[in-house]
C-alpha positions as CSV (number, residue, x, y, z in Angstrom):
1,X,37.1,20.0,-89.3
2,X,36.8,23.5,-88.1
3,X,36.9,24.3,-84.9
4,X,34.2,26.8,-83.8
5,X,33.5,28.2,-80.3
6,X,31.1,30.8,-78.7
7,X,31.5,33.2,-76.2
8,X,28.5,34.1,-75.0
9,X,27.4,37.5,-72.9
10,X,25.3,40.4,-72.1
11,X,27.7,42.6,-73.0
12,X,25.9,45.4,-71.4
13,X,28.3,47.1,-72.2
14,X,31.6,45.2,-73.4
15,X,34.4,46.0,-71.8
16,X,38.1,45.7,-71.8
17,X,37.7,42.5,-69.5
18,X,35.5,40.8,-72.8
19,X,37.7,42.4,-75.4
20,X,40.7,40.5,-74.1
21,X,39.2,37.2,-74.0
22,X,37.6,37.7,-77.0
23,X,41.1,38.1,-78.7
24,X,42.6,35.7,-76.6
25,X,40.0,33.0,-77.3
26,X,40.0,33.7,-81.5
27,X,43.5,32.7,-81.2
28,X,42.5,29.2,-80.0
29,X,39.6,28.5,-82.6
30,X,39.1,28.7,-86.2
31,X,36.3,30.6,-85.4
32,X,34.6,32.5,-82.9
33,X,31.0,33.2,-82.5
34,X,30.5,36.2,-79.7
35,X,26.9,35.7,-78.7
36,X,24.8,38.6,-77.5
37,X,22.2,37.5,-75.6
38,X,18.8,39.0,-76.4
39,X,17.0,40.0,-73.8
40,X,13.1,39.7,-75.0
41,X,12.1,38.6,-71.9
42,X,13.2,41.0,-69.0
43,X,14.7,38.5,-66.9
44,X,17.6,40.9,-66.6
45,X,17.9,44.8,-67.0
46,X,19.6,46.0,-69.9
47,X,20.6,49.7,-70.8
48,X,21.4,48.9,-74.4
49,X,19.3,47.2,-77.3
50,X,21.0,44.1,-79.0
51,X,21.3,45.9,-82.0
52,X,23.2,48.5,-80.1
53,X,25.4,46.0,-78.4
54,X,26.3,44.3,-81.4
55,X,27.3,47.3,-82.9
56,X,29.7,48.1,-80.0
57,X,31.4,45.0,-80.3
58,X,31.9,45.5,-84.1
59,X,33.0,48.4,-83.6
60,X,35.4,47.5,-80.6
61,X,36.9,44.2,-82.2
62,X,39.3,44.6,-85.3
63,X,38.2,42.5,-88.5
64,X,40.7,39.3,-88.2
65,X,38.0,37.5,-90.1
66,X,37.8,34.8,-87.4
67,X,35.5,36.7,-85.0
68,X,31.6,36.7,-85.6
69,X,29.5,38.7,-83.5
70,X,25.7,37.8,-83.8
71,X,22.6,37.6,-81.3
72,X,21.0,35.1,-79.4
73,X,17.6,34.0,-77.6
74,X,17.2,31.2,-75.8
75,X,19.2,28.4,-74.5
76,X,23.0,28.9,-75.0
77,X,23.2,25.0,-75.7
78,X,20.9,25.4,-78.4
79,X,22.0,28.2,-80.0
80,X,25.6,26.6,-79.6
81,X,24.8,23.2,-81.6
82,X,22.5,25.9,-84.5
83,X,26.2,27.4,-85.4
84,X,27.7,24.1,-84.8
85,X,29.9,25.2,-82.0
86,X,31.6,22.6,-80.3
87,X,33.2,24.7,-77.6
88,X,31.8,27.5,-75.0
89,X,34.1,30.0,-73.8
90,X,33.7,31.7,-70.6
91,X,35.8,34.3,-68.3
92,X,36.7,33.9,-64.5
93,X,37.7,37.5,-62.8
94,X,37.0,36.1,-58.9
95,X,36.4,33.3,-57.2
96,X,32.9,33.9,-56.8
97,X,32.8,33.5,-61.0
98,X,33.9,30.1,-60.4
99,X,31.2,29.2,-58.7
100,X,28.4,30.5,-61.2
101,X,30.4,29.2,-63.5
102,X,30.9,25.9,-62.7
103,X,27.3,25.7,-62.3
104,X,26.3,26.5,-65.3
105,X,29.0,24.7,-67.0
106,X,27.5,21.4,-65.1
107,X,24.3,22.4,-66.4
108,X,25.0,22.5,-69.7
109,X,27.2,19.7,-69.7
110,X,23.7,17.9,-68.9
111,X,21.8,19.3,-71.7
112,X,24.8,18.8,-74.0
113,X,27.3,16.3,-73.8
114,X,28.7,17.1,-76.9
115,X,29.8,20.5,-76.0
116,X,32.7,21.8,-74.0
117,X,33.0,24.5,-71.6
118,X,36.5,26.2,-71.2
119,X,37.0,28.8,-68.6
120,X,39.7,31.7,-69.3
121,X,41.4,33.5,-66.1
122,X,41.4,37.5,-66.8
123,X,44.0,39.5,-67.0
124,X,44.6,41.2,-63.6
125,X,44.2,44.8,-64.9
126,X,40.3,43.7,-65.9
127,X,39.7,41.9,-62.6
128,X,37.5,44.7,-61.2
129,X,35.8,45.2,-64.6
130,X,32.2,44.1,-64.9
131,X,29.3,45.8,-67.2
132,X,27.4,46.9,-64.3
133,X,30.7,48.8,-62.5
134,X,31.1,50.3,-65.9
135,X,27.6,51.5,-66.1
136,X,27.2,52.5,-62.6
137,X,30.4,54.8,-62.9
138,X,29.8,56.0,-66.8
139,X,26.0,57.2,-64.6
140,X,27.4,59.1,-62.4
141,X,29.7,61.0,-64.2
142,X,32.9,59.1,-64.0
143,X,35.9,58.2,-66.6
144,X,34.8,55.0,-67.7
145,X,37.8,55.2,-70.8
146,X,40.3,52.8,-69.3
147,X,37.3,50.3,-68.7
148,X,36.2,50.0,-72.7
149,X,37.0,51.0,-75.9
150,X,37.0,54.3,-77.1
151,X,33.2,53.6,-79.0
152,X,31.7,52.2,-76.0
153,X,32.8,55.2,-73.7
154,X,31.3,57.8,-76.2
155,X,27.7,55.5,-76.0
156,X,27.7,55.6,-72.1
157,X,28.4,59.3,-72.2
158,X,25.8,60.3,-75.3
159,X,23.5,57.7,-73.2
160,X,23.8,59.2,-69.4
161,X,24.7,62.8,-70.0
162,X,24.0,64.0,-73.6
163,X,26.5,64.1,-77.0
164,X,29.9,65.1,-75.4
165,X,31.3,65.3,-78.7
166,X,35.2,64.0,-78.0
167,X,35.3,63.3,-74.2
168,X,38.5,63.1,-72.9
169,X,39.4,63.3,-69.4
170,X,36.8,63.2,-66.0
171,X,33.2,64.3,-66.5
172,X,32.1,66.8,-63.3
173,X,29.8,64.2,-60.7
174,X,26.3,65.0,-61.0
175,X,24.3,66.2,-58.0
């Protein structure tokens, strides 16, 4: 029986805090499904389309062959049992996490029985990471490159200032 899990997310944009568990968690499944949540609805602000977003995680994540990235719509129970995940996979940074995510775990235990939520702790170097930090900073000018992979920090740039080519090092704060 294969063991199949998803992790799901905005991933607006992925960070190092995602990539970590991402690797961490394909080491504890046959296979893992990251789930980018599609946004059709605007329930919640996005800066990047799906298809852009599942790009950057391709792009971020090297090919162990265990590691599916695809979209999603809808209930994450739903889409879960449609790929025949057993597991969900989510990350705790803070305590305040917790607390949304024992919610939701609750909550989906309700509308699925059959599936399992596991919570992994963060590292404590990505404990401050969070899409919107890495947005807010990568807006207003600031060095976003020990936040996210190499690919994501060039789409934040070419998205809020322009095609910087190669960045490396600070960007000058706007005015």
């Amino acid at each position: 029986m294969i063991k199949r899990a998803v992790y799901p997310g905005t991933f607006d944009p992925i960070h190092n805090g995602h990539i970590d568990l991402i690797l961490r968690a394909s080491k504890l499944f046959d296979e893992l499904s990251v789930a980018v949540y599609d946004h059709r609805r605007p329930i919640k602000s996005v800066l990047f389309s799906v298809e852009e977003r599942v790009q950057m995680i391709l792009d971020a994540l090297p090919n162990d062959g265990n590691i599916v990235v695809m979209p999603f719509t809808g209930l994450l129970v739903d889409f879960a049992r449609s790929i025949n995940a057993g597991v969900i996979v989510r990350g705790l940074r803070v305590f305040s996490d917790f607390e949304f995510e024992f919610r939701s775990a609750l909550a989906n235990q309700r509308l699925a029985p059959e599936i399992e939520t596991i919570s992994l702790m963060t590292r404590e170097e990505n404990m401050f990471v969070s899409g919107s930090t890495v947005r807010e900073i990568a807006e207003l000018g600031g060095d976003v490159s020990s936040m996210v992979p190499p690919n994501v920090a060039q789409f934040l740039y070419t998205r809020f200032q322009g095609d910087l080519g190669s960045f490396v090092g600070n960007l000058p704060l706007r005015d």
